[in-house]
Structure formats: structure tokens, C-alpha cells
MDTraj code that builds the backbone (N, CA, C; nanometers):
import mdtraj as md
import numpy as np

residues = "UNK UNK UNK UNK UNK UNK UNK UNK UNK UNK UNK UNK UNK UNK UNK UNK UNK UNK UNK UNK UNK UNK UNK UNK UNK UNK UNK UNK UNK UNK UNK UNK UNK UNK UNK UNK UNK UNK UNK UNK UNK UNK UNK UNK UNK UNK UNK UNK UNK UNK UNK UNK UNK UNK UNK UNK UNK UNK UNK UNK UNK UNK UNK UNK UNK UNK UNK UNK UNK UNK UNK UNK UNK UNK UNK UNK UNK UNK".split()
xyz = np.array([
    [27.6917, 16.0743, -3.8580],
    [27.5635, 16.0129, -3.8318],
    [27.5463, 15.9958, -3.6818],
    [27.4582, 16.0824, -3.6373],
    [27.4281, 16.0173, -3.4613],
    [27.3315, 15.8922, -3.4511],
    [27.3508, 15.8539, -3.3151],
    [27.2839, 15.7119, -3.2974],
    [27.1112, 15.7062, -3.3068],
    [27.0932, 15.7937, -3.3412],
    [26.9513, 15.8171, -3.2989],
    [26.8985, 15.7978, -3.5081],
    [26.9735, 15.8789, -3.5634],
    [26.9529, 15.8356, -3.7394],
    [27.0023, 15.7107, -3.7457],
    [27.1304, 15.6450, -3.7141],
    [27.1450, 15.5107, -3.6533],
    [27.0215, 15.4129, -3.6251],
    [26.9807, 15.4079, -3.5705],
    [26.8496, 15.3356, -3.4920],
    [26.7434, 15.3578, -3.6024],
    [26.7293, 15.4271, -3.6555],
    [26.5973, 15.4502, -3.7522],
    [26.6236, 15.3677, -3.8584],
    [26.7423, 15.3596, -3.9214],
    [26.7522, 15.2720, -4.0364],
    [26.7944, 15.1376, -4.0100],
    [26.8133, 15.0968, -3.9053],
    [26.7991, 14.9052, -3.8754],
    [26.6393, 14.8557, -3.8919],
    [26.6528, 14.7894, -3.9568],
    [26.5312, 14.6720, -3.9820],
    [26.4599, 14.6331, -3.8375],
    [26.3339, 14.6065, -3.8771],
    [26.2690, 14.5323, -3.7381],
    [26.3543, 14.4031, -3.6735],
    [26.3953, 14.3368, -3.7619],
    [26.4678, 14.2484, -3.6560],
    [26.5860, 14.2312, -3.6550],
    [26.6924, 14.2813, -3.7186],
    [26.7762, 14.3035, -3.6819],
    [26.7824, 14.4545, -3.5123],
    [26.6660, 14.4811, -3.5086],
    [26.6613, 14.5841, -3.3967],
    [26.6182, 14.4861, -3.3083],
    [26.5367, 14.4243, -3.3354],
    [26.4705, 14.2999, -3.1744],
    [26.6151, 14.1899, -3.1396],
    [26.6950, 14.1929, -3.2843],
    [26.8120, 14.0738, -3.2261],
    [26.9216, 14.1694, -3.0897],
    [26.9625, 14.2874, -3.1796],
    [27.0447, 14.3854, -3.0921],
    [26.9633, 14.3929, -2.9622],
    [26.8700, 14.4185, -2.9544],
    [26.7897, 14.4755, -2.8677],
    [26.7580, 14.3093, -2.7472],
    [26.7996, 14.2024, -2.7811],
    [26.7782, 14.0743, -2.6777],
    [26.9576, 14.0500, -2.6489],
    [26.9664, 14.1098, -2.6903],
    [27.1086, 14.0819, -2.7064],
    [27.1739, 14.1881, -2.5659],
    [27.1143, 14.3020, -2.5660],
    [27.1481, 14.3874, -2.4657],
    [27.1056, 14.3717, -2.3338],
    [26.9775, 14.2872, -2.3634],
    [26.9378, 14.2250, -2.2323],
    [26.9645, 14.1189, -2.1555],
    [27.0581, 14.0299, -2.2794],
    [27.1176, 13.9117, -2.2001],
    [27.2337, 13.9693, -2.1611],
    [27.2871, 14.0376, -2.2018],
    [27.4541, 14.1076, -2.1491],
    [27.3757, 14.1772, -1.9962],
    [27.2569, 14.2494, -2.0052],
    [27.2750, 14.3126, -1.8816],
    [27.2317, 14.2147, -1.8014],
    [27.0857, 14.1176, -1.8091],
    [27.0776, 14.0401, -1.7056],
    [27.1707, 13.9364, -1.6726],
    [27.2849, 13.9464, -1.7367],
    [27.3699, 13.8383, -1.6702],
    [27.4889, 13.9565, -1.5961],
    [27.5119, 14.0353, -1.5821],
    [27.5792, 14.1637, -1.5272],
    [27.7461, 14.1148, -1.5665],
    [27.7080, 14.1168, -1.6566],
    [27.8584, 14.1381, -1.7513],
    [27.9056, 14.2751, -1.7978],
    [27.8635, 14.3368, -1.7989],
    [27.8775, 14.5135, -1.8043],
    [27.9024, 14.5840, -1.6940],
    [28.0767, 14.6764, -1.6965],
    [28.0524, 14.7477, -1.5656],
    [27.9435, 14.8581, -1.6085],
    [27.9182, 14.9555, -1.4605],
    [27.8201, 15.0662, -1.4598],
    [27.7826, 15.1410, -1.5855],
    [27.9581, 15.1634, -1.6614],
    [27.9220, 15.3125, -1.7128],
    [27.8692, 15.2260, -1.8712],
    [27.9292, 15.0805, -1.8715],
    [27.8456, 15.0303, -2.0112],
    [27.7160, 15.0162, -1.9852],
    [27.7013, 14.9720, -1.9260],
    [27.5163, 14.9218, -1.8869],
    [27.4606, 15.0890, -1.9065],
    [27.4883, 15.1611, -1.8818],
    [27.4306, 15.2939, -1.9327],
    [27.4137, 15.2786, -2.0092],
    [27.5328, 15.3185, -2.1036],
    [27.5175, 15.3322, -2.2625],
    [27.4014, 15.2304, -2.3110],
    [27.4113, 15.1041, -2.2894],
    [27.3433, 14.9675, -2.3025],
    [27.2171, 15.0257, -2.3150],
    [27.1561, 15.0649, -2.2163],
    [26.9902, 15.0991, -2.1517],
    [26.9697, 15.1920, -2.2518],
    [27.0641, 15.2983, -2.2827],
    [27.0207, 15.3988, -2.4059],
    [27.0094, 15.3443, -2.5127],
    [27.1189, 15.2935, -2.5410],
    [27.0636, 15.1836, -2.7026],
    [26.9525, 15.1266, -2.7192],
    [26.9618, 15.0738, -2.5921],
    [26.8043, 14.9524, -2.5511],
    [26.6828, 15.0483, -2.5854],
    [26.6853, 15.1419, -2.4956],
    [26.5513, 15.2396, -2.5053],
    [26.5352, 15.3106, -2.6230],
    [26.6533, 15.3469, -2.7528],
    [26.6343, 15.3596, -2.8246],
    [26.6295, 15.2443, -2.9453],
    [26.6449, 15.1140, -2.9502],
    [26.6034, 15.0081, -3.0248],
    [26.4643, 14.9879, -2.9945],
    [26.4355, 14.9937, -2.8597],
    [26.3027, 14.9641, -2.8316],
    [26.1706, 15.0760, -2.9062],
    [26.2008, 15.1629, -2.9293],
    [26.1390, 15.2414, -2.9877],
    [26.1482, 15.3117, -3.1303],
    [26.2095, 15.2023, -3.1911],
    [26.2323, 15.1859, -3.2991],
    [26.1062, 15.0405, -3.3382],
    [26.1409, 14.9459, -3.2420],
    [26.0451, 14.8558, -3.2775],
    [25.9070, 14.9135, -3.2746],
    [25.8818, 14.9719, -3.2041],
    [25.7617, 14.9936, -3.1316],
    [25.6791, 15.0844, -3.2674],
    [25.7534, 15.1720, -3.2943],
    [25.7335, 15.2571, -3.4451],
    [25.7185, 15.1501, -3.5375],
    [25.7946, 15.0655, -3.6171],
    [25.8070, 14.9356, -3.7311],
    [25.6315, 14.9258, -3.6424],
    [25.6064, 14.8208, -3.5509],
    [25.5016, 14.7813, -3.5533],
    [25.3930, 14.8223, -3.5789],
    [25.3975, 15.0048, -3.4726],
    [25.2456, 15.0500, -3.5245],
    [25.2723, 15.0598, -3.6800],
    [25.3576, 15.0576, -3.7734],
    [25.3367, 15.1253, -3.8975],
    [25.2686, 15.0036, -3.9663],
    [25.3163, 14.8622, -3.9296],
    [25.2655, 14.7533, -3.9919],
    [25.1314, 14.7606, -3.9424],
    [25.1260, 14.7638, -3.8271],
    [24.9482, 14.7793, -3.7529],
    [24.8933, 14.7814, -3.8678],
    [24.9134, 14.9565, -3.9127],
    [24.8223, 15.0424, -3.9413],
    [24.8088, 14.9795, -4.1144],
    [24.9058, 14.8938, -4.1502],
    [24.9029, 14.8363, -4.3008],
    [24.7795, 14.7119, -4.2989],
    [24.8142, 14.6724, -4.2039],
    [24.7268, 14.5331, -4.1714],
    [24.5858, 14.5483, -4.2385],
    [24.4674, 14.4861, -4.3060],
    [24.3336, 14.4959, -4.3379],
    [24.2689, 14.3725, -4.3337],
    [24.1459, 14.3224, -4.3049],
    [24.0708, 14.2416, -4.2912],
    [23.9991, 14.2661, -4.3383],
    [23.9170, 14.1632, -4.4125],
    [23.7786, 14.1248, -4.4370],
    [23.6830, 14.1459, -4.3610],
    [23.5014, 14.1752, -4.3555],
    [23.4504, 14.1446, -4.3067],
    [23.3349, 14.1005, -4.3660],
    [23.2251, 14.0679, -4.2916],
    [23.1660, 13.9630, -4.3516],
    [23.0433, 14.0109, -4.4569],
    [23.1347, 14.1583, -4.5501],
    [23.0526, 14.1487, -4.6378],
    [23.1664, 14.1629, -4.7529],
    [23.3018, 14.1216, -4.7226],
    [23.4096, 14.1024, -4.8096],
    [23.4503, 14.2591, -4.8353],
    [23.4630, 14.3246, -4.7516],
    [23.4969, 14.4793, -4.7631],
    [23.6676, 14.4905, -4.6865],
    [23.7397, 14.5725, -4.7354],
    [23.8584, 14.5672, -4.6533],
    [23.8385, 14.6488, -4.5300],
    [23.8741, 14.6280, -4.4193],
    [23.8308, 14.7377, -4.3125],
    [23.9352, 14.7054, -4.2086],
    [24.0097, 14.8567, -4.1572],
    [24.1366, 14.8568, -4.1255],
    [24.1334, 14.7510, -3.9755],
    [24.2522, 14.6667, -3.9765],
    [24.2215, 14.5860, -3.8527],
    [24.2823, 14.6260, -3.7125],
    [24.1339, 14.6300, -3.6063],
    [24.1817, 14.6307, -3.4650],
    [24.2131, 14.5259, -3.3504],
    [24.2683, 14.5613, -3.3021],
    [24.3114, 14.4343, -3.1661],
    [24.1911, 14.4444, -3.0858],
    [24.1377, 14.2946, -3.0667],
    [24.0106, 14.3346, -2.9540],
    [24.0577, 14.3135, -2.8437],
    [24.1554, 14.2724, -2.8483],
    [24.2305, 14.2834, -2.6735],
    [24.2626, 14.3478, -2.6108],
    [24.2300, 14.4890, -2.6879],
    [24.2717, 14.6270, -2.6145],
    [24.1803, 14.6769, -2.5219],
])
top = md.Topology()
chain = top.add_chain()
for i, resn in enumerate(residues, 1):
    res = top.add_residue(resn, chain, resSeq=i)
    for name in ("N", "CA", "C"):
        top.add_atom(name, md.element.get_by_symbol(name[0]), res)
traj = md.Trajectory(xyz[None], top)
């Protein structure tokens, strides 16, 4: 199994726990060089693992509107 099929099958938060977890190890510089590599690759690949989980929930998400119709929901903050 490579790390990359790895990463696809962790859960959303068990990927955001790993994934804060790599960032407190690096911002406290407890890692020599060649871990903090590896680290940043995990990282960048947990991170985009989340990032996938979310849009997929996005795109599940539905709202009401105000004629009681389901209609897929957007962020107006975009």
C-alpha cells in the first residue's frame, strides 16, 4: 500500500487530528531537516485529503428556499 492509497482511506478527522499534529511538531522545531520533509509531504498530502472530504460534503449539503424546494447550497462568501 503506498502513502498516497494511505491518505485516501483516513476519515476527515482523524486526517485534521494527524494533520495538527504535524504542525505542532514542526512549529515547535522538534524535527531534524530530513523529518520535517517527510512531515510537509504527509501534511500536504493529509491536507488534501481534507480538502476533497469537504468539497464532497459541500456538494451533499441542500437547503430550502423560500418556496420549500431543495436547492443545492452555496457559500455567499465567495
Amino acid at each position: 500500500m503506498t502513502e498516497n492509497s494511505h491518505s485516501t482511506d483516513i476519515n476527515f478527522e482523524n486526517a485534521l487530528k494527524e494533520l495538527e499534529s504535524i504542525v505542532a511538531q514542526m512549529e515547535s522545531n522538534q524535527l531534524p531537516l530530513e523529518e520535517s520533509l517527510s512531515a510537509f509531504r504527509r501534511g500536504t498530502e493529509l491536507l488534501q485529503v481534507c480538502q476533497k472530504k469537504l468539497s464532497e460534503v459541500e456538494q451533499q449539503v441542500r437547503i430550502l428556499n423560500d418556496a420549500n424546494q431543495l436547492q443545492p447550497y452555496t457559500d455567499t462568501n465567495e
